[in-house]
C-alpha positions in Angstrom: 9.9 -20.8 27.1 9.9 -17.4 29.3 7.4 -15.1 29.0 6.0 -12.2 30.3 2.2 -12.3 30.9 -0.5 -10.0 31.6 -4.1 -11.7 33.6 -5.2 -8.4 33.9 -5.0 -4.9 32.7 -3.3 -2.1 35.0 0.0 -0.7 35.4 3.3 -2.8 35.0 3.0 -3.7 37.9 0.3 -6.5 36.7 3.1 -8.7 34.6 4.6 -11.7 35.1 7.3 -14.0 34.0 6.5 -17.4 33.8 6.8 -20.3 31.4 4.3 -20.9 28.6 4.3 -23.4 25.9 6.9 -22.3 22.7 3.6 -21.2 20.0 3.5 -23.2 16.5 4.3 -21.4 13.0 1.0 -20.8 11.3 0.2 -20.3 7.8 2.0 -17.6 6.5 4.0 -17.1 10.2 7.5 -17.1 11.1 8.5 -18.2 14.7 11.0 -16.3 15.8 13.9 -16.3 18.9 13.3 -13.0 19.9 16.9 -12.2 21.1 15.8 -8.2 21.8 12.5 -6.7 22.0 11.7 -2.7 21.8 9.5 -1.2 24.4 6.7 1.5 22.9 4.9 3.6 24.9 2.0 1.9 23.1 2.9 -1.0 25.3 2.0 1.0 28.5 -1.4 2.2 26.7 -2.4 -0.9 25.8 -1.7 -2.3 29.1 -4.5 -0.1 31.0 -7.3 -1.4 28.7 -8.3 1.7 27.6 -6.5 1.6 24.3 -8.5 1.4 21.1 -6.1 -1.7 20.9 -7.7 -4.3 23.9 -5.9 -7.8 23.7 -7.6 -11.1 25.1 -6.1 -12.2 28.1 -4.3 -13.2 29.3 -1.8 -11.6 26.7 2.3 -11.4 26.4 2.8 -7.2 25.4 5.3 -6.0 22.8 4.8 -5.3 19.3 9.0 -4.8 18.3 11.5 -7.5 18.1 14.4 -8.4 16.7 15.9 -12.0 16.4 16.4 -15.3 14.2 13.5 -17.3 12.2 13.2 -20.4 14.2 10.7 -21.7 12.2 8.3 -21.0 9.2 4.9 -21.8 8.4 3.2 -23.0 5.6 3.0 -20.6 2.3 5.8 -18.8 3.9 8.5 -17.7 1.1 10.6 -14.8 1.9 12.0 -16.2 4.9 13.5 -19.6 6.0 14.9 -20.5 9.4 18.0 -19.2 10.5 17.1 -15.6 8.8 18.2 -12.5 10.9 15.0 -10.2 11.2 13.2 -7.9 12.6 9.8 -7.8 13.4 6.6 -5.4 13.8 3.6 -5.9 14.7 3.9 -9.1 16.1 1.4 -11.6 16.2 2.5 -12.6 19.8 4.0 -10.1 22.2 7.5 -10.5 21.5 8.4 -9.9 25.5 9.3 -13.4 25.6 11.9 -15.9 24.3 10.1 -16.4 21.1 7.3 -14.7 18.8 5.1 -15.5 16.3 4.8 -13.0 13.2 3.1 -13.0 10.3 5.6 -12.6 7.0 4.4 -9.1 5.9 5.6 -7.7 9.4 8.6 -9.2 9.3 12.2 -7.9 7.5 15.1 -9.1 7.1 18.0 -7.6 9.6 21.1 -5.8 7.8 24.4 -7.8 9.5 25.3 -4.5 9.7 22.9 -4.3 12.7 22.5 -5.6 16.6 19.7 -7.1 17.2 18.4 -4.3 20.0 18.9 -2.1 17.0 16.6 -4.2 15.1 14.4 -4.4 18.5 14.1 -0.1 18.1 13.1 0.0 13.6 9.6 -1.1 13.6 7.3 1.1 15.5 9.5 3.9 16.1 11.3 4.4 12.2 8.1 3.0 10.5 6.1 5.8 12.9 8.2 8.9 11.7 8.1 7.8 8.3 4.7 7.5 8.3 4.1 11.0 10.1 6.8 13.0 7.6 6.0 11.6 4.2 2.1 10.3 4.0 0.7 12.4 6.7 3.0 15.7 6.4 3.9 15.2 2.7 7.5 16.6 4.0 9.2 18.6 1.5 13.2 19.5 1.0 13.6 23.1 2.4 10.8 22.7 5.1 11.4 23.1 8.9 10.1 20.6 11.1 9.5 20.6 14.9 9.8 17.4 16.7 8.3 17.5 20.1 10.5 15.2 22.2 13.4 14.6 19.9 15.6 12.5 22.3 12.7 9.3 22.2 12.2 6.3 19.8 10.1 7.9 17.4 12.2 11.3 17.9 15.1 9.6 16.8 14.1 8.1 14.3 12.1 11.4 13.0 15.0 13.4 13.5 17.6 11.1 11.4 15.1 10.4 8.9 14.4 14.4 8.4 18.1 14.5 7.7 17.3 12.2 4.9 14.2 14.3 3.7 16.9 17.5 3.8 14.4 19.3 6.4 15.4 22.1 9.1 14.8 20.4 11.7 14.3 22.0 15.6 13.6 19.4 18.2 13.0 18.9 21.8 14.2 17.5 24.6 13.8 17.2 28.6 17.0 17.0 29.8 21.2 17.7 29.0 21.7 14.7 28.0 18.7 14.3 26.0 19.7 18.3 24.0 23.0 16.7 23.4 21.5 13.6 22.3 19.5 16.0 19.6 22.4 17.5 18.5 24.6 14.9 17.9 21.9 13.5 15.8 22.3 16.2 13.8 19.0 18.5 15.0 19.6 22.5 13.7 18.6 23.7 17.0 18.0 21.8 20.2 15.2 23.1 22.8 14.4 22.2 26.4 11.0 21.7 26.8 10.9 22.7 30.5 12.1 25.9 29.5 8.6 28.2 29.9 10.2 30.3 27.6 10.9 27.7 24.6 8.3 28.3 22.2 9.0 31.7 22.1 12.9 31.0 21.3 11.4 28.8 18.6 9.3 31.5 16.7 13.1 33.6 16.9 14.6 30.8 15.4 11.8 30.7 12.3 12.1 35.2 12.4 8.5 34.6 13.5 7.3 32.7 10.9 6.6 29.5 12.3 7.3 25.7 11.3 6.4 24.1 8.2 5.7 20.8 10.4 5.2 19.9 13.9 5.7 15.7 14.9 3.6 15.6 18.0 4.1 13.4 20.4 2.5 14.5 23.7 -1.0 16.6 22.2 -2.3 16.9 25.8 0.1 18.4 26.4 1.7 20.4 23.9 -1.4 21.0 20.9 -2.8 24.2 21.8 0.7 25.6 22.0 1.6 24.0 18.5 -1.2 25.6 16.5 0.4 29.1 17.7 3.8 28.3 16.4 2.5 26.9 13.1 3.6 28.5 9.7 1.0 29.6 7.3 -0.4 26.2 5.5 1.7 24.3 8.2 0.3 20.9 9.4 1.1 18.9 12.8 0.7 15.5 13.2 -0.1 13.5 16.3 1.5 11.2 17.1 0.4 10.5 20.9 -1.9 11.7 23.3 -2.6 10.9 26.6 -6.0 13.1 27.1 -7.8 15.8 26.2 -6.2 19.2 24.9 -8.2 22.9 24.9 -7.1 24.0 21.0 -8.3 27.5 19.8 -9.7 26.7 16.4 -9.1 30.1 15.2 -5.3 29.3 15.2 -6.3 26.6 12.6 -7.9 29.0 10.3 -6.5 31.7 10.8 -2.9 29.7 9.1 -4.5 27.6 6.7 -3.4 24.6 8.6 -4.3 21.0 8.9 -4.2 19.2 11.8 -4.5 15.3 11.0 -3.8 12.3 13.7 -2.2 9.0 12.3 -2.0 5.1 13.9 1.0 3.0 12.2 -1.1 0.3 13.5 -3.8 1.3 10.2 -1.2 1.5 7.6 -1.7 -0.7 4.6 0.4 -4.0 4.0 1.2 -1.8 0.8 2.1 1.5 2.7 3.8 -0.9 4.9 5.9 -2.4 2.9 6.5 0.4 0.9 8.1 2.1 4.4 9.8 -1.0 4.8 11.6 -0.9 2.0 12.3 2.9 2.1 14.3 2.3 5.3 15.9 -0.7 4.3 17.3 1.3 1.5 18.4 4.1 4.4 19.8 1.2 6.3 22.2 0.1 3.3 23.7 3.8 2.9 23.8 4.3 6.8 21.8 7.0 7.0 20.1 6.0 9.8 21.2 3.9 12.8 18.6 2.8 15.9 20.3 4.4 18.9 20.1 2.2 22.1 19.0 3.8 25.4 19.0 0.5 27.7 19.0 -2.9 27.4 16.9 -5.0 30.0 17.0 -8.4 30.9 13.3 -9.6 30.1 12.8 -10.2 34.0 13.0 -6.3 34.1 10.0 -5.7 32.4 8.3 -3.9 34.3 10.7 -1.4 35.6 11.5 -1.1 32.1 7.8 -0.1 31.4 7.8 2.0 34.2 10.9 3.5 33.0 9.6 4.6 29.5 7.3 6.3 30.7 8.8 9.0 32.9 10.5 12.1 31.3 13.8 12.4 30.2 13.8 9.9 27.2 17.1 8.5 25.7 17.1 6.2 22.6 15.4 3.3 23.1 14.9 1.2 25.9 15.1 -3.0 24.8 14.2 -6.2 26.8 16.8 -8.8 26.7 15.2 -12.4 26.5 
């Protein structure tokens, strides 16, 4: 089978596609034919070796995929081959033609669905649930901010805030990503090249700040966050790339909690319990993956590249 392979950490540049030997269901794995797989910005992080993450290599990236059980292992009973799913997490990097994953990271596909949908629900829709109902503890009525709105996980924060009945402002770094945020049903849209944006946000709030802030960029946006945080507001990160200067007082001074999260730690319970929220979401089409790109899997590491420069829209997905 195709895959794409890493013999060394770096930048994209470092991958390859070459043939490797299809893997062998496991105990308690399905083998899947990954017919789309979603790009994370994880996937870059991981990549440079630096990542609390650090694969053996040499290692095939991606953690997202979407496709058909090919095969299933022993003690396997949820799934049996010929199953649409989608999978999280996965076992073996699903940038190739097929991936083995383990049967608690894998759910079944809704036909209503493409499989580069299903490529964009794990990380991203499993990440902004995470963040708005364990971490933030979101509640009807609130506002939330959602630092780059027009990404995977912005998406998927901004249609599952819908579902959560929050005021929702969100970001974005281009037109096309502000319209993006609209149409997705964002109460206000802000560009966050604008110098002046945070302070059109606190008019928005007549000064009183957000309820929550989604982070996904704290090196870059923290120390700004804790100024436009409500009284007993909280922020959770989502990403960093670096160090950030905060001013603590800004913490105390609001009552505020600041917490970080990792999807990656979540519980098989938590997990599933996600899992099965959005599944539910999925049936009443209240929320629906929106596609960016779709890559051939020779693309890789354009595609890579790609996700990692401003101006976000949707999702990006390899095509096997």
């Amino acid at each position: 089978m195709k895959a794409i392979l890493a013999y060394q950490f770096g930048s994209p540049e470092v991958l390859k596609l070459e043939d490797v030997e299809k893997p062998s269901a496991g105990p308690g794995q399905v083998l899947v034919q990954i017919k789309a797989a979603g790009i994370n910005p994880v996937d870059n992080y991981i990549l440079t070796g630096t990542y609390a993450r650090k694969p053996q290599l040499p290692y095939t990236p991606g953690m997202d995929g979407a496709g058909i059980v090919s095969a299933v292992g022993p003690d396997v009973k949820n799934f049996k081959i010929g199953d649409r799913v989608y999978a999280e997490d996965a076992a073996t990097g699903t940038f190739a033609e097929f991936s083995l994953v383990h049967q608690d990271r894998a759910h079944l596909l809704p036909a209503s669905l493409s499989f580069a949908q299903g490529a964009a629900l794990g990380v991203p829709y499993g990440t902004a649930h995470f963040a708005l109902v364990n971490r933030a503890k979101a509640q009807k009525g609130e506002t939330v901010f959602i630092q780059g709105g027009s990404g995977g996980v912005g998406v998927a924060a901004i249609q599952l805030s819908k579902v959560l009945g929050l005021k929702i402002i969100a970001t974005a770094g281009t037109d096309k990503g502000l319209q993006l945020v609209r149409q997705l049903g964002a109460d206000h849209a802000l560009n966050h090249k604008d110098p002046n944006y945070m302070n059109e946000l606190m008019n928005l709030t007549q000064n009183k700040g957000v309820d929550i802030i989604l982070e996904t960029a704290a090196h870059l946006n923290l120390g700004k966050d804790l100024t436009v945080l409500a009284v007993n507001g909280r922020v959770v990160i989502i990403g960093s790339k670096g160090p950030v200067e905060i001013n603590p007082r800004d913490i105390l001074s609001r009552g505020a909690i600041v917490t970080g999260m990792s999807y990656f730690k979540t519980s098989l319970e938590d997990n599933a319990a996600i899992h099965r929220s959005l599944a539910g979401y999925l049936a009443e089409g209240k929320i629906n993956p929106i596609i960016g790109k779709e890559v051939p899997l020779k693309d890789a590491v354009q595609a890579l590249q790609d996700i990692a420069a401003p101006g976000a829209h949707g999702k990006v997905v390899l095509i096997p």
